[in-house]
C-alpha positions as CSV (number, residue, x, y, z in Angstrom):
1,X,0.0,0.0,0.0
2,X,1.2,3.8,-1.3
3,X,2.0,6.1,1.8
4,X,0.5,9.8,2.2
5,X,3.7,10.7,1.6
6,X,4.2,9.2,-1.4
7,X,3.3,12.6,-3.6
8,X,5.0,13.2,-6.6
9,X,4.7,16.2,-9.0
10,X,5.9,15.7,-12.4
11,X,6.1,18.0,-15.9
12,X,6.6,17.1,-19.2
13,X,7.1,19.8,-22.1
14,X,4.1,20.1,-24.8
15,X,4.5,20.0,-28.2
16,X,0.6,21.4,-28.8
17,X,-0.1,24.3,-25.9
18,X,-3.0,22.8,-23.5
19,X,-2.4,18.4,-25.0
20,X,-1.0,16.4,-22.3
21,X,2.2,14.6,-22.8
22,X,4.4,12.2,-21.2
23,X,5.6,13.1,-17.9
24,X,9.3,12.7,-18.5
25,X,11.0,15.1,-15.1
26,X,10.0,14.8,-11.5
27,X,10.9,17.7,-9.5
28,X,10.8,17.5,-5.3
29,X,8.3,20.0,-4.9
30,X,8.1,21.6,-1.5
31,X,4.5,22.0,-1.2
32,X,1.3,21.1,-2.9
33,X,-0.5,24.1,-3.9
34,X,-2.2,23.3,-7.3
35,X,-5.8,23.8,-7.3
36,X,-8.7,23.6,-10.3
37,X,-10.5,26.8,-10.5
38,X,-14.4,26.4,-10.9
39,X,-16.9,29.3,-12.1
40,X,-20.3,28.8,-11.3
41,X,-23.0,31.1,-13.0
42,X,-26.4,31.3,-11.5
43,X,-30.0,32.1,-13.4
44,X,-32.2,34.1,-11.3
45,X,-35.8,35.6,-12.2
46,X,-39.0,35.1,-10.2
47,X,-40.5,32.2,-9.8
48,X,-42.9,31.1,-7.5
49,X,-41.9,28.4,-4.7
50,X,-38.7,28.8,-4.7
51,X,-36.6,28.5,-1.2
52,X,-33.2,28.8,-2.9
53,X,-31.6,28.9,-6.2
54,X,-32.7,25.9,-8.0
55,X,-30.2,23.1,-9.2
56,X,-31.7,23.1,-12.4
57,X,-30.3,27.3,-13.2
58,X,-26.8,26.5,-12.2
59,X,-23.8,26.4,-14.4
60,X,-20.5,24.9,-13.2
61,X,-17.3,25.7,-15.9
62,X,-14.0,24.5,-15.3
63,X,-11.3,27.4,-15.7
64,X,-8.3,25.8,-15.7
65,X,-6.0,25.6,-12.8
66,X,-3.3,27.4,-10.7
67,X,-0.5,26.1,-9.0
68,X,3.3,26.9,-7.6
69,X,6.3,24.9,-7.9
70,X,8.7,25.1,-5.1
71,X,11.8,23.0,-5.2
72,X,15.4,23.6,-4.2
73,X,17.9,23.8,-7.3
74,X,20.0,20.9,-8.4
75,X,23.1,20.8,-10.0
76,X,21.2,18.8,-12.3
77,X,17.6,19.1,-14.4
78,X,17.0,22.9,-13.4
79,X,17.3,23.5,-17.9
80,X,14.2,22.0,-18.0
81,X,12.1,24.6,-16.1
82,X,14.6,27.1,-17.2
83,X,13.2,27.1,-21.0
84,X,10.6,28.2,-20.3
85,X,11.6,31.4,-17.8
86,X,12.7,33.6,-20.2
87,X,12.4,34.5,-24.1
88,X,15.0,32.6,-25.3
89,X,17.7,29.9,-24.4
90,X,20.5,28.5,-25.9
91,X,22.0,25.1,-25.0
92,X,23.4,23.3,-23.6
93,X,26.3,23.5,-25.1
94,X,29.3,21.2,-24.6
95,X,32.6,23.2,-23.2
96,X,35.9,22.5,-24.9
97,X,35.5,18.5,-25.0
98,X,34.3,18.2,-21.2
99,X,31.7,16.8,-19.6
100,X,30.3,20.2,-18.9
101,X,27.5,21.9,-21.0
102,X,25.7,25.6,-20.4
103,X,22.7,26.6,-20.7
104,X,22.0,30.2,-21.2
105,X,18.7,31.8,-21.1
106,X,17.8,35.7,-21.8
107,X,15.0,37.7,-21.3
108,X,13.8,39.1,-24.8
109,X,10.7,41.4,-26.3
110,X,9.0,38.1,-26.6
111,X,7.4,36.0,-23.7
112,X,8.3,32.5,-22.9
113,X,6.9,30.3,-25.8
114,X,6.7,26.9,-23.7
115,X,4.0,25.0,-21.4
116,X,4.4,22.1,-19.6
117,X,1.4,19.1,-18.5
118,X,2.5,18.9,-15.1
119,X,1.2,16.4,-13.0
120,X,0.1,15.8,-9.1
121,X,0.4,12.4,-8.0
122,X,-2.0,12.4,-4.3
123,X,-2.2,9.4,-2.2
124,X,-5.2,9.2,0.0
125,X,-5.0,7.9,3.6
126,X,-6.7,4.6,2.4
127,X,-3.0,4.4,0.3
128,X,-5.0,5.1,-2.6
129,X,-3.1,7.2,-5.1
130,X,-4.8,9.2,-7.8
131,X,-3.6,11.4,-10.8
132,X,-4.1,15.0,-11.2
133,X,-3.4,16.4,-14.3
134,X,-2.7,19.9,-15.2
135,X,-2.6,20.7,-19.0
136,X,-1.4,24.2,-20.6
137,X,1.1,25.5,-18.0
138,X,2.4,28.9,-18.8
139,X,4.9,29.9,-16.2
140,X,3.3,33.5,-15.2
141,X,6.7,34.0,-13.0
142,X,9.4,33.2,-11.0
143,X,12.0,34.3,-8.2
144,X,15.1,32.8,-7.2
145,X,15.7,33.1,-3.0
146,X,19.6,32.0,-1.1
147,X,19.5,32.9,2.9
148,X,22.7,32.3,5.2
149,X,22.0,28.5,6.0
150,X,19.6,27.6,3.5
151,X,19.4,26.1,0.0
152,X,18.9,28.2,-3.6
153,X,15.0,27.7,-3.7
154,X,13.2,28.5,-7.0
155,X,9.6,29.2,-7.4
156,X,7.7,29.1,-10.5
157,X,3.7,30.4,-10.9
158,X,2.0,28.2,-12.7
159,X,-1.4,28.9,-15.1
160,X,-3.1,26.3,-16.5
161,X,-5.9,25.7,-19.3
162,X,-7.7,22.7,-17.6
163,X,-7.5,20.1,-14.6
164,X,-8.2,16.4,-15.5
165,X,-8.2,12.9,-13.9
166,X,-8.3,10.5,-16.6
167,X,-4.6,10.8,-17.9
168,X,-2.3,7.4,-16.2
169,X,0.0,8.3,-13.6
170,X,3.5,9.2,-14.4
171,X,6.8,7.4,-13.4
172,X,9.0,10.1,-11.4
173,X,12.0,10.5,-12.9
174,X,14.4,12.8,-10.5
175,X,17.6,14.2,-11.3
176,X,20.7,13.0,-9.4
177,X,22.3,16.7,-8.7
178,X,22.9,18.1,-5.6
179,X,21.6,21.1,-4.2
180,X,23.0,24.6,-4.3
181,X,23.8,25.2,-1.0
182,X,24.6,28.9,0.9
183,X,28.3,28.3,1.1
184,X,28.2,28.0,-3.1
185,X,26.2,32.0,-3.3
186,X,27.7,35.2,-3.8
187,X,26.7,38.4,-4.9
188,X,28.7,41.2,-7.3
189,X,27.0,44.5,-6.7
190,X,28.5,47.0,-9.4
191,X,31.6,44.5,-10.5
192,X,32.7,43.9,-6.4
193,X,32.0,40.6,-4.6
194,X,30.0,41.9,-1.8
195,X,29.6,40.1,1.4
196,X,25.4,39.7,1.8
197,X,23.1,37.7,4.7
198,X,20.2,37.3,1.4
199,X,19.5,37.8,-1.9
200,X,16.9,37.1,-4.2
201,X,15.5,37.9,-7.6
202,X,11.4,37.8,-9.0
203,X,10.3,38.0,-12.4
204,X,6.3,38.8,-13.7
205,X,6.5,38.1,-17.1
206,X,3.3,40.1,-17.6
207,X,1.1,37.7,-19.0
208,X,-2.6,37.5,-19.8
209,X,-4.1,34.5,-18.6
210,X,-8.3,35.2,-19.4
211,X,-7.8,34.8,-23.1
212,X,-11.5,33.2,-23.5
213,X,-13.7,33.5,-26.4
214,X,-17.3,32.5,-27.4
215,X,-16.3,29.5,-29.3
216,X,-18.4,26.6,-27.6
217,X,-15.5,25.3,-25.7
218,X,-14.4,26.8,-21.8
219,X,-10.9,25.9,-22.8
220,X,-8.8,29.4,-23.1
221,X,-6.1,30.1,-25.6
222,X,-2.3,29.8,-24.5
223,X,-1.4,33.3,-22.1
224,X,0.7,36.0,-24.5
225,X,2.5,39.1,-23.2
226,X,0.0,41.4,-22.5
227,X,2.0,44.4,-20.4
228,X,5.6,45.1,-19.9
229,X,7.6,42.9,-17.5
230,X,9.0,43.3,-14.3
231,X,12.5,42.0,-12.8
232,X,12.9,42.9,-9.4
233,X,14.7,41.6,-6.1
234,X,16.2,42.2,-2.6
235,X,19.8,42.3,-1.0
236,X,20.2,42.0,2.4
237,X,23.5,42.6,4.3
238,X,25.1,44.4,7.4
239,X,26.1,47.8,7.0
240,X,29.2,48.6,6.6
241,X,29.8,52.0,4.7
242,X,28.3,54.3,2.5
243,X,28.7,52.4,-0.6
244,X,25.2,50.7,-1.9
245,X,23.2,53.7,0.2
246,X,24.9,56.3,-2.0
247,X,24.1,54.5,-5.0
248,X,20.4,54.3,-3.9
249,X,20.6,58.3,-3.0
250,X,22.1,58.7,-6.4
251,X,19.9,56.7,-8.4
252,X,23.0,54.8,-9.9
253,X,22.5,52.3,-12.5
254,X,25.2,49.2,-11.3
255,X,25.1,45.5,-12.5
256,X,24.1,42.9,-10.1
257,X,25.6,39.2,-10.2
258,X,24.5,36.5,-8.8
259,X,26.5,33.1,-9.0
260,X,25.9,30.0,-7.1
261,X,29.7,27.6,-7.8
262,X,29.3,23.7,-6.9
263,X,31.5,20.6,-7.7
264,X,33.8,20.8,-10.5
265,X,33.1,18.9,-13.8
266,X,36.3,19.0,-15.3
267,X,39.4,21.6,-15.3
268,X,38.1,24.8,-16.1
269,X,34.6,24.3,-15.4
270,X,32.0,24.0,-12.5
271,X,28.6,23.5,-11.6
272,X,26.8,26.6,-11.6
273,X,24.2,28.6,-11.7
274,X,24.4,32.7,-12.7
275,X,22.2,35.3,-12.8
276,X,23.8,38.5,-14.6
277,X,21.6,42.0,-14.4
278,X,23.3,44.7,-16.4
279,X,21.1,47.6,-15.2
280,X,19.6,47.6,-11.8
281,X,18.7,50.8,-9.2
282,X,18.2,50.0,-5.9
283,X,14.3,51.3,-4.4
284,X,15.4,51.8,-0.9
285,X,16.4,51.7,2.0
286,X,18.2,53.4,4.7
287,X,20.3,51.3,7.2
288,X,18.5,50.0,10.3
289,X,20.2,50.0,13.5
290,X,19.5,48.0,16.6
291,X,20.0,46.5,20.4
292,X,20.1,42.9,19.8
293,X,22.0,42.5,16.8
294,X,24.3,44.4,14.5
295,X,23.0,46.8,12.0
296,X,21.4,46.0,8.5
297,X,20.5,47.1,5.0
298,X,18.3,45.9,3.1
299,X,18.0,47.4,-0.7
300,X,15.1,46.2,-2.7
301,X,16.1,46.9,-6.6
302,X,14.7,46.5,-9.8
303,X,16.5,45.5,-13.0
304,X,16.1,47.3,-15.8
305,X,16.4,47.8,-19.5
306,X,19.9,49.7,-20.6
307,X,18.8,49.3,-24.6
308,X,21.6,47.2,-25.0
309,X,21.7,44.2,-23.1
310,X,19.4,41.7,-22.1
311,X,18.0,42.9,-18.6
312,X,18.7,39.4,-17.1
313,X,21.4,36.4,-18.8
314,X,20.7,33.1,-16.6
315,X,23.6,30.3,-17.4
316,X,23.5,27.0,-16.1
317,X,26.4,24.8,-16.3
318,X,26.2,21.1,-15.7
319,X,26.6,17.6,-16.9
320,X,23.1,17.7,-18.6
321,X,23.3,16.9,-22.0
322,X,19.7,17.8,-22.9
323,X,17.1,20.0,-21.4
């Protein structure tokens, strides 16, 4: 008999927007947050006897689904997802003869064209286990977290055109990576490593998600770019000079790097995981000083557009062959 815990959530890429396909990557989801989303539209007038509204003048429409997916990032299987974050990718492409390949993936004018069948493998506590199956998914957005004794976590909104049961369970399939751990991070504010307690990154790829017509079918068209995106994210550190604050004053426009270094492959090359942002301004704030503990600053930033480079460049380097 199947435990409770025995939950698996697994994605494969679609060839036709909203057709499920074979679930081919299982990813170690922290939570299970994936819902259907039900409309129900109600025909009211007077009528005589009634004591509620009737059965009979009640319309229930699936709207697709919603869901997040929460995992910690491997040094393994993380192109996958990646595809499908930004406007384009490249990759992976093998360096000089190694056993290393890259990945790189840029934000462009054009939204993510990808979606995913992703699929939510529930046991009940009879040991029962039952399929859910999530067709269409559109990653909406995503951020990328690393605290002082913790693990790079990603997290990626999911929309969905419909919800089904009828599709077989999967077989999980997990990559065998390792996690990006704290002791890997660092952060470059304008080209200087810079010693930070947190720092994160969050992307809304400004999507429309409602595109429903009056076509006899509740089943929505794939989400397109329908308002301009937004790149934005926190560092946290203790405060120690004048530096970052007076770029924030100043309204500078610095680069901000962030690189997560694991194993090496072969000579030369690692695994890794790097987030480049040409042009970013810090929003705020000013240091915060205190009784119990030594004083902070936090500087919430946003990434911007320079008209030359690609506001964010993600590379991921590892022994995967394929995304």
């Amino acid at each position: 008999m199947a435990s409770i815990l025995d939950v698996a959530i697994m994605l494969g890429k679609e060839s036709t927007y909203g057709t499920a396909v074979t679930l081919t990557d299982a990813f170690e989801g922290k939570a299970d947050s994936y819902q259907v989303v039900r409309e129900y539209i109600e025909s009211t007038g007077f009528r005589a006897g009634m004591e509620a509204m009737r059965s009979d003048r009640r319309v229930d429409i699936t709207m697709g689904g919603s869901g997040s997916l929460e995992f910690d990032v491997l040094t393994t299987g993380f192109g996958f997802v990646l595809q499908a974050m930004c406007g384009s990718v490249s990759g992976p492409t093998q360096n000089d003869a190694t056993a290393a390949y890259t990945t790189t993936a840029t934000t462009t004018t054009d939204d993510p064209n990808d979606s995913y069948t992703v699929q939510i493998e529930r046991t009940d506590v009879s040991g029962t286990q039952q399929a859910y199956t999530h067709t269409g998914g559109v990653i909406t957005g995503w951020s990328l977290s690393q605290d002082v004794g913790g693990l790079c976590v990603a997290n990626l909104d999911f929309d969905f055109q419909d919800v089904v049961t009828n599709v077989a369970a999967g077989t999980p399939a997990y990559a065998a990576g390792a996690p990006f751990d704290w002791t890997q991070a660092k952060a470059t504010l304008d080209s200087v490593d810079t010693d930070v307690k947190s720092m994160s990154v969050t992307a809304d790829l400004g999507l429309n998600v409602d595109r429903r017509f009056l076509r006899q079918s509740n089943l929505k068209k794939r989400p397109i770019r329908s308002a301009v995106p937004t790149y934005s994210g926190e560092i946290s550190m203790e405060y120690d000079g004048q530096v970052e604050y007076n770029d924030f004053i100043a309204g500078n426009i610095i680069p901000i790097i962030m690189t997560w270094t694991g194993a090496e492959i072969a000579t030369g090359y690692d695994y890794e995981l790097k987030v480049t942002m040409n042009a970013c301004q810090y929003t705020g704030n000013e240091p915060v000083s205190s009784l119990s503990d030594l004083p902070t600053l936090t500087l919430p930033f946003v990434a911007l557009d320079n008209g030359t480079d690609a506001v964010m460049t993600i590379e991921y380097t590892s022994t995967d062959t394929a995304l």
